[in-house]
ChimeraX commands (.cxc) that place a marker at each C-alpha (Angstrom):
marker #1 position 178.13,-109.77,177.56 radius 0.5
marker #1 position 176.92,-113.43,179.36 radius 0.5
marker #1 position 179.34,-115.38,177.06 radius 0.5
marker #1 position 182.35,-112.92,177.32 radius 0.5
marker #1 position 182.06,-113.08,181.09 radius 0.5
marker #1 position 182.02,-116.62,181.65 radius 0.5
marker #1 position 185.10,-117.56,180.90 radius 0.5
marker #1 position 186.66,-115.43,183.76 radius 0.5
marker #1 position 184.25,-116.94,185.95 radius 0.5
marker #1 position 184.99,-120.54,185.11 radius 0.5
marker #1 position 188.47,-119.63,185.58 radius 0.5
marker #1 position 187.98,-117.68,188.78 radius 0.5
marker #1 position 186.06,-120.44,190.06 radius 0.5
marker #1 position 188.74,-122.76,189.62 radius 0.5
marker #1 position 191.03,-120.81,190.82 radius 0.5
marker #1 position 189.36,-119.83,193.79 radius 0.5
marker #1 position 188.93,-123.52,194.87 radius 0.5
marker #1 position 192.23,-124.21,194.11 radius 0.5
marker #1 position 193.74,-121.57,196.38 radius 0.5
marker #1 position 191.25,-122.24,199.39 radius 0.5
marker #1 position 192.11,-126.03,199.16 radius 0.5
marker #1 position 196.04,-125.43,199.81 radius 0.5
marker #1 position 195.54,-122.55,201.85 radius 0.5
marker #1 position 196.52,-123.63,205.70 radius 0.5
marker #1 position 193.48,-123.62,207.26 radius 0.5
marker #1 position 195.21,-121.12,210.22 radius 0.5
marker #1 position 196.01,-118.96,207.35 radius 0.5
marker #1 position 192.34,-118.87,206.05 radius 0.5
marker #1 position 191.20,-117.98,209.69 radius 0.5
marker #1 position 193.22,-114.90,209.80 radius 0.5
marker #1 position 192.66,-113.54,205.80 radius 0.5
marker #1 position 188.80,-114.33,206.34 radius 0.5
marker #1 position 188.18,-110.93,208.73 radius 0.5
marker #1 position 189.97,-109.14,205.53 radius 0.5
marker #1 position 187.76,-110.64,202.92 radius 0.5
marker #1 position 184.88,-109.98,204.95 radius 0.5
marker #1 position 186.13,-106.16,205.43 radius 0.5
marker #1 position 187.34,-105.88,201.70 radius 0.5
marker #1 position 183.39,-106.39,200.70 radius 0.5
marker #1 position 182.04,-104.38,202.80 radius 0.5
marker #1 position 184.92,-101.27,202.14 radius 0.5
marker #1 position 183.05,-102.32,198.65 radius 0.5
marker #1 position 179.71,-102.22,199.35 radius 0.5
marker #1 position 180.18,-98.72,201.15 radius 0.5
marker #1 position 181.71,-97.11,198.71 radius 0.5
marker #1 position 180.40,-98.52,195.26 radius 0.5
marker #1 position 178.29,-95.52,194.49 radius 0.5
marker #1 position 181.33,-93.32,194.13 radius 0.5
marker #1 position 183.61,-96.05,192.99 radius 0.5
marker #1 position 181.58,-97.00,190.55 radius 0.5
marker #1 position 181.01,-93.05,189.49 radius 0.5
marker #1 position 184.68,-92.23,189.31 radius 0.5
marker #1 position 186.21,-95.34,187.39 radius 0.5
marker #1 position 182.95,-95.92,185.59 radius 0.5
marker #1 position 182.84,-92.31,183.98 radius 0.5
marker #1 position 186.22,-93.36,182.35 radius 0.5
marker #1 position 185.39,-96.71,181.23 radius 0.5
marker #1 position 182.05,-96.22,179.54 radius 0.5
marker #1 position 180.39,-94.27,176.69 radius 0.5
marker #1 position 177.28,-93.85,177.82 radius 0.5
marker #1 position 174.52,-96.18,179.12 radius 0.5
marker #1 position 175.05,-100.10,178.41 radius 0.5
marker #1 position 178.40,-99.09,176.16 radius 0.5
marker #1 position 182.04,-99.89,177.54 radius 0.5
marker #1 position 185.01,-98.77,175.89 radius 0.5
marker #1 position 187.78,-101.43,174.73 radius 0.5
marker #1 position 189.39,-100.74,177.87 radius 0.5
marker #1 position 185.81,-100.65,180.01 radius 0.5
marker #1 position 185.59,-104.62,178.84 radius 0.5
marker #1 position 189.05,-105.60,179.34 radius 0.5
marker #1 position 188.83,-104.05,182.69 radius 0.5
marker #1 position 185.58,-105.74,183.16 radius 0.5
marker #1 position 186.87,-109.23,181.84 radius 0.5
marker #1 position 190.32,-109.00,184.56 radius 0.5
marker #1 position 188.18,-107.70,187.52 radius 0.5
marker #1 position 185.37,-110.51,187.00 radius 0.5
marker #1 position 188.44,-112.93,187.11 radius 0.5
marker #1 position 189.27,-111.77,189.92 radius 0.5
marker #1 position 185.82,-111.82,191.76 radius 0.5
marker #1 position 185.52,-115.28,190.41 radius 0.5
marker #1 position 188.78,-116.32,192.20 radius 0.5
marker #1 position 187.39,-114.12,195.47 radius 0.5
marker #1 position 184.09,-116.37,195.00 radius 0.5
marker #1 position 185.67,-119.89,194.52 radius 0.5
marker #1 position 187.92,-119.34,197.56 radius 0.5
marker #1 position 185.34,-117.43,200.08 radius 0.5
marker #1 position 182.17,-116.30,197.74 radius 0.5
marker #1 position 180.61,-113.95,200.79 radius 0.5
marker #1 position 180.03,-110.56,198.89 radius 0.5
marker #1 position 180.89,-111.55,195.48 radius 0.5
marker #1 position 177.68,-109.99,194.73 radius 0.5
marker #1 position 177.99,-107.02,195.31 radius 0.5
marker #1 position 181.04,-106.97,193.58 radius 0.5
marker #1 position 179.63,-108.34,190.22 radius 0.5
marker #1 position 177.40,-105.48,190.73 radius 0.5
marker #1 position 179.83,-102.61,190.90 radius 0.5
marker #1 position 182.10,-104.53,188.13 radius 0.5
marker #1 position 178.70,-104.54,185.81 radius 0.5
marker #1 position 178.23,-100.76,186.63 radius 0.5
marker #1 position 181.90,-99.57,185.87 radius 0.5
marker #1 position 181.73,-101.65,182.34 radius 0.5
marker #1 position 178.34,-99.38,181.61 radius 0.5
marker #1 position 175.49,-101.39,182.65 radius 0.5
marker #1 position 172.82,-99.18,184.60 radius 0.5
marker #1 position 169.54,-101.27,185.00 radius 0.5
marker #1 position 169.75,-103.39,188.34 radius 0.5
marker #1 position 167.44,-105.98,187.07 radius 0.5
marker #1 position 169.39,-106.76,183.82 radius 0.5
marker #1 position 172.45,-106.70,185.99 radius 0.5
marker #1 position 170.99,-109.12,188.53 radius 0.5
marker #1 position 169.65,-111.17,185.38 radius 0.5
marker #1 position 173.42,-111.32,184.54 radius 0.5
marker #1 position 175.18,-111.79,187.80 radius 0.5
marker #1 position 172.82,-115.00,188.91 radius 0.5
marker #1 position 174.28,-117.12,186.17 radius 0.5
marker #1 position 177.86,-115.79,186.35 radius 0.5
marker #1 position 177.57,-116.55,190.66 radius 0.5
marker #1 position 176.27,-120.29,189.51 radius 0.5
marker #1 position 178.96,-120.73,187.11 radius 0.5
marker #1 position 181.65,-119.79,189.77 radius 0.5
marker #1 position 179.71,-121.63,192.73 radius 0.5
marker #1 position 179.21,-124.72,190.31 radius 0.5
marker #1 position 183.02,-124.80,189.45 radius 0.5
marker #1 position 184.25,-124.51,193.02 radius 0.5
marker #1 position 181.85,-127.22,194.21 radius 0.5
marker #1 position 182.87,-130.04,191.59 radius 0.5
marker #1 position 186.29,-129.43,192.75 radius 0.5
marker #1 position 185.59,-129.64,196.32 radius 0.5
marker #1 position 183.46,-132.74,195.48 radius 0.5
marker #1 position 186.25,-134.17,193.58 radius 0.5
marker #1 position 188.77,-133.60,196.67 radius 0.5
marker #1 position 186.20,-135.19,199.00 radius 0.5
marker #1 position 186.06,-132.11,201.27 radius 0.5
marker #1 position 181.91,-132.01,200.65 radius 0.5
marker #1 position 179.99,-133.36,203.66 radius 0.5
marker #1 position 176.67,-133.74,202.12 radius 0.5
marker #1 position 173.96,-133.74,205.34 radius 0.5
marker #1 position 175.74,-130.46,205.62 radius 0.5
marker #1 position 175.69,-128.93,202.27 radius 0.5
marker #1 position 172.13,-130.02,201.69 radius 0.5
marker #1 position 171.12,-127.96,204.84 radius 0.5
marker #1 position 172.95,-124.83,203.91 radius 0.5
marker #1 position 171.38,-125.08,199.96 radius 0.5
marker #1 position 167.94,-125.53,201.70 radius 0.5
marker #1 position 168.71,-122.36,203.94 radius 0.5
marker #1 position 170.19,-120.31,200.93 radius 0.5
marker #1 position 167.00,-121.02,198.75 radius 0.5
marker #1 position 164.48,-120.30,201.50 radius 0.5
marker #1 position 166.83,-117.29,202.90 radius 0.5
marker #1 position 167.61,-115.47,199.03 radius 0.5
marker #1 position 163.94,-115.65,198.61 radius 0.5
marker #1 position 162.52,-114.79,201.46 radius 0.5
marker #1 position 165.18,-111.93,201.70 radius 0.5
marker #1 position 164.49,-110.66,198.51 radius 0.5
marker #1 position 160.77,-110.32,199.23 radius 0.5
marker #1 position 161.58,-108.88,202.91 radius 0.5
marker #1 position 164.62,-106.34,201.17 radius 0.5
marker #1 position 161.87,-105.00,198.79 radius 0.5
marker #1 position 159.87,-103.76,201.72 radius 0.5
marker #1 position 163.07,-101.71,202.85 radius 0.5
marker #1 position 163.99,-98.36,202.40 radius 0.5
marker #1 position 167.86,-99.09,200.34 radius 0.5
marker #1 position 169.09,-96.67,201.98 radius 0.5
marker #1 position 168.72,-97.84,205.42 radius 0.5
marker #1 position 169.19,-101.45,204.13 radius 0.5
marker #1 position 172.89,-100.11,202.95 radius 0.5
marker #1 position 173.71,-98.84,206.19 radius 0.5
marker #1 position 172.74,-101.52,207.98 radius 0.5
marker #1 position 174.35,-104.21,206.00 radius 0.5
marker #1 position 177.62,-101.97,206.17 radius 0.5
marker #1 position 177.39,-101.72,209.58 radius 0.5
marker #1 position 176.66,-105.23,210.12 radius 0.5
marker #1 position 179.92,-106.24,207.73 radius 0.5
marker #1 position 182.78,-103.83,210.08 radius 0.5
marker #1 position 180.78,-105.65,213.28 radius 0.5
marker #1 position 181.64,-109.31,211.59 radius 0.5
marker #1 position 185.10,-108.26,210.38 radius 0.5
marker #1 position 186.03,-106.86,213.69 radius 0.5
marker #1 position 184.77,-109.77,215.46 radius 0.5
marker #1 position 186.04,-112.86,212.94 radius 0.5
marker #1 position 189.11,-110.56,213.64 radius 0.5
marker #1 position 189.29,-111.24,217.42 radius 0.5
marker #1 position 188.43,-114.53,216.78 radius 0.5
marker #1 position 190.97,-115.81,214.63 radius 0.5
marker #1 position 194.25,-113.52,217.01 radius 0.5
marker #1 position 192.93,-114.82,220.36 radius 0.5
marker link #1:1,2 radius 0.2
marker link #1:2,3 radius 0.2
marker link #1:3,4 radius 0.2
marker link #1:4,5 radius 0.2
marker link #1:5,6 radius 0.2
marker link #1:6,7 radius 0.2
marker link #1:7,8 radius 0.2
marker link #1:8,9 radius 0.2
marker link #1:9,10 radius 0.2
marker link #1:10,11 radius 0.2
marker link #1:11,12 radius 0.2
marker link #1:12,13 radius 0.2
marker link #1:13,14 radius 0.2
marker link #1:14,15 radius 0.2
marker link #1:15,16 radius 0.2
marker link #1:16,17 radius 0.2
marker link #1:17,18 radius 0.2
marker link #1:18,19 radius 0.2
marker link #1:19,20 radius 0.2
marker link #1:20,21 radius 0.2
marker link #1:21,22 radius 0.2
marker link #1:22,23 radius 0.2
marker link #1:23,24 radius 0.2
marker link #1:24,25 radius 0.2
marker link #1:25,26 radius 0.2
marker link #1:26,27 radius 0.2
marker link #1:27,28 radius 0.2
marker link #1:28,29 radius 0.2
marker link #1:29,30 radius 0.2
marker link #1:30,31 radius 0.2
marker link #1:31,32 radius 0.2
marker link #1:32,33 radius 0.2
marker link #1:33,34 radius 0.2
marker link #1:34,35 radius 0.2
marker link #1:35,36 radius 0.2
marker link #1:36,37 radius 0.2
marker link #1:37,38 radius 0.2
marker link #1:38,39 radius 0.2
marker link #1:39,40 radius 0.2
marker link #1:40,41 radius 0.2
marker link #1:41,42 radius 0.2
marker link #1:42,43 radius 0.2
marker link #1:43,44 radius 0.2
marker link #1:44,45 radius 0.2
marker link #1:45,46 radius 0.2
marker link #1:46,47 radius 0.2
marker link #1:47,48 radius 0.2
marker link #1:48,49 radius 0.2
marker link #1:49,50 radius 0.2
marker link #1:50,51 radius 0.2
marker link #1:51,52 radius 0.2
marker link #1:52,53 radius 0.2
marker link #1:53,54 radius 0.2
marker link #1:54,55 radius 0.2
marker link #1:55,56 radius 0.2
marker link #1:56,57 radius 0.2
marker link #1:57,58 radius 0.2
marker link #1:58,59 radius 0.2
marker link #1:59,60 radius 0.2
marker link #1:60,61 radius 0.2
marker link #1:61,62 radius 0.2
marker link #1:62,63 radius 0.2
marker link #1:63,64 radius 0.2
marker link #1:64,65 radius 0.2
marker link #1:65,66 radius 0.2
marker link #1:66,67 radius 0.2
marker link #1:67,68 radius 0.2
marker link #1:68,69 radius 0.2
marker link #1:69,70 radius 0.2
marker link #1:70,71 radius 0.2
marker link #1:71,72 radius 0.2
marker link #1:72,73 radius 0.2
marker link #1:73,74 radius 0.2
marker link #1:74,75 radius 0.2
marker link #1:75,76 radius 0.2
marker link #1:76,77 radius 0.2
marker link #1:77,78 radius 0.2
marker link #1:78,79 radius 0.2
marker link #1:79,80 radius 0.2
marker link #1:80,81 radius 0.2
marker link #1:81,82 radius 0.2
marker link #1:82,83 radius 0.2
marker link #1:83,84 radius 0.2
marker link #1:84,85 radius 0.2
marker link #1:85,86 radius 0.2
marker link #1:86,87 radius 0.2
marker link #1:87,88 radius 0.2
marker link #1:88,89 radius 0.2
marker link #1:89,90 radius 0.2
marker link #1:90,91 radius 0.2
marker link #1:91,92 radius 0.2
marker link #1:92,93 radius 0.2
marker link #1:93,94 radius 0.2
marker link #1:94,95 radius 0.2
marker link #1:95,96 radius 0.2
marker link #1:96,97 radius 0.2
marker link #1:97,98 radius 0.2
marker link #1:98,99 radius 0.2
marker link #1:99,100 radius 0.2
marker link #1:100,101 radius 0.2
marker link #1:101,102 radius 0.2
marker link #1:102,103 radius 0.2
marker link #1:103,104 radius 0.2
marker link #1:104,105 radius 0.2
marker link #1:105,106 radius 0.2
marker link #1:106,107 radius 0.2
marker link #1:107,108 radius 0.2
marker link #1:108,109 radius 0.2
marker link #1:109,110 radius 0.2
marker link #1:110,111 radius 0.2
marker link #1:111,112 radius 0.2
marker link #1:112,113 radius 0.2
marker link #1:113,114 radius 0.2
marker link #1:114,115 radius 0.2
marker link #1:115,116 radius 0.2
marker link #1:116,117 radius 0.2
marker link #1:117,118 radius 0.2
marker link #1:118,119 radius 0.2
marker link #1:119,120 radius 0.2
marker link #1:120,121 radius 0.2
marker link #1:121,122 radius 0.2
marker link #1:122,123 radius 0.2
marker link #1:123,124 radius 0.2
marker link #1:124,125 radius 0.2
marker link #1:125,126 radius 0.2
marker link #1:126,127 radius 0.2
marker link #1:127,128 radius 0.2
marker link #1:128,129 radius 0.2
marker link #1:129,130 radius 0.2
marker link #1:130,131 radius 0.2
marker link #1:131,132 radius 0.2
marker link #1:132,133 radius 0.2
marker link #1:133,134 radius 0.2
marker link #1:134,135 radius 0.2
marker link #1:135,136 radius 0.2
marker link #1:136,137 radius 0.2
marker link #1:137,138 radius 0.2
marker link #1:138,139 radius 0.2
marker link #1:139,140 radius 0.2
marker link #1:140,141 radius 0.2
marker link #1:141,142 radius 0.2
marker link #1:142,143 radius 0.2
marker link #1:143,144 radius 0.2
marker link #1:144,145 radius 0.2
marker link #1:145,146 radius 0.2
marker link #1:146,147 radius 0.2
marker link #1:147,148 radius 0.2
marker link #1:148,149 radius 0.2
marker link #1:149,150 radius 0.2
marker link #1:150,151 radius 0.2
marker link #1:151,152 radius 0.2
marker link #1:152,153 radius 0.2
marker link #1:153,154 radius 0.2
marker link #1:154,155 radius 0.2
marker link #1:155,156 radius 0.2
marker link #1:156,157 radius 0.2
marker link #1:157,158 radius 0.2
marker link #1:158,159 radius 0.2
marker link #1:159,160 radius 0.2
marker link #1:160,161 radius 0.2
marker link #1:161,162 radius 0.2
marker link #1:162,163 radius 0.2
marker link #1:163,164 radius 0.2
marker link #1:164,165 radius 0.2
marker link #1:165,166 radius 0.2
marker link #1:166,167 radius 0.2
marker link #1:167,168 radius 0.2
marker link #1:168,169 radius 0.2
marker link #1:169,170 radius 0.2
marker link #1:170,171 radius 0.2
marker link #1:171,172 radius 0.2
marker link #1:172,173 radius 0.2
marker link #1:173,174 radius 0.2
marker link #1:174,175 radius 0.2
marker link #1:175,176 radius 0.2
marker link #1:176,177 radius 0.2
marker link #1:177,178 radius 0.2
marker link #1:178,179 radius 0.2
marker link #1:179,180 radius 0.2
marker link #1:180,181 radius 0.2
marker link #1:181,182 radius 0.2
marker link #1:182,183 radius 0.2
marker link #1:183,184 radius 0.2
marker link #1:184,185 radius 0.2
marker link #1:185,186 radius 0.2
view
């Protein structure tokens, strides 16, 4: 599944980059509120999105159906694209996409996603590289801060009821949206 999925997210990446580089920057202040929003809309309601479209799309556990893996190729295009351009919740999109085309064990997903998220991040950072728009002091901070921050996190989300972490997360996503919201009409 690795190989068949990597293609989209090359693409995707590409893509992604592509758009966010010509986008107006006043035009990426006002669609960023809605990205943020569209993830979390996501996040809140993968468990029954994931149920409904990926009863239809798979024949039982780890088994898609031709159209389950075209579905599954076009959608991670599209998160690839969502990732090159913004990236925040791409995640947790990968993860419902993974679910819908039959996958059911979160670690084997998350064993797939990490490379799949690399491939798009890589692809989207050569071209901003390439177009000079990296400021390095910068970026080295932020990788720092991701490393320490997706470990740390991942020990600290362990210790978590999911439940509760789910909520809270939501929550925290319609609070950002709202605000990046204000932010980018006043």
């Amino acid at each position: 599944m690795l190989i068949g999925l990597l293609v989209p997210s090359f693409i995707g990446g590409a893509l992604g980059a592509i758009i966010l580089v010509i986008t107006p920057p006043d035009l990426f202040k006002l669609i960023v509120p809605f990205l943020v929003l569209f993830a979390t809309l996501v996040l809140a309601a993968r468990n029954t999105l994931t149920r409904r479209i990926g009863e239809r799309l798979t024949v039982g556990e780890q088994r898609s159906t031709v159209a389950g893996k075209l579905w599954g190729f076009f959608f991670q295009l599209f998160i690839a694209t969502y990732g090159g351009y913004f990236g925040a919740g791409m995640g947790i999109l990968m993860l419902g996409s993974l679910t819908i085309m039959g996958m059911r064990d979160i670690h084997k997903m998350n064993a797939l996603k990490t490379p799949l998220q690399a491939v798009i991040n890589l692809t989207a950072f050569i071209l901003f590289a390439l177009k000079g728009l990296v400021s390095w002091p910068t970026a080295l901070i932020l990788c720092l801060g991701a490393i320490t921050g997706g470990y740390g996190g991942a020990r600290l989300a362990k210790r978590i009821d999911p439940k509760l972490l789910n909520r809270c997360i939501v929550t925290l996503g319609f609070v950002v949206s709202a605000w990046l919201l204000y932010k980018a009409l006043t």
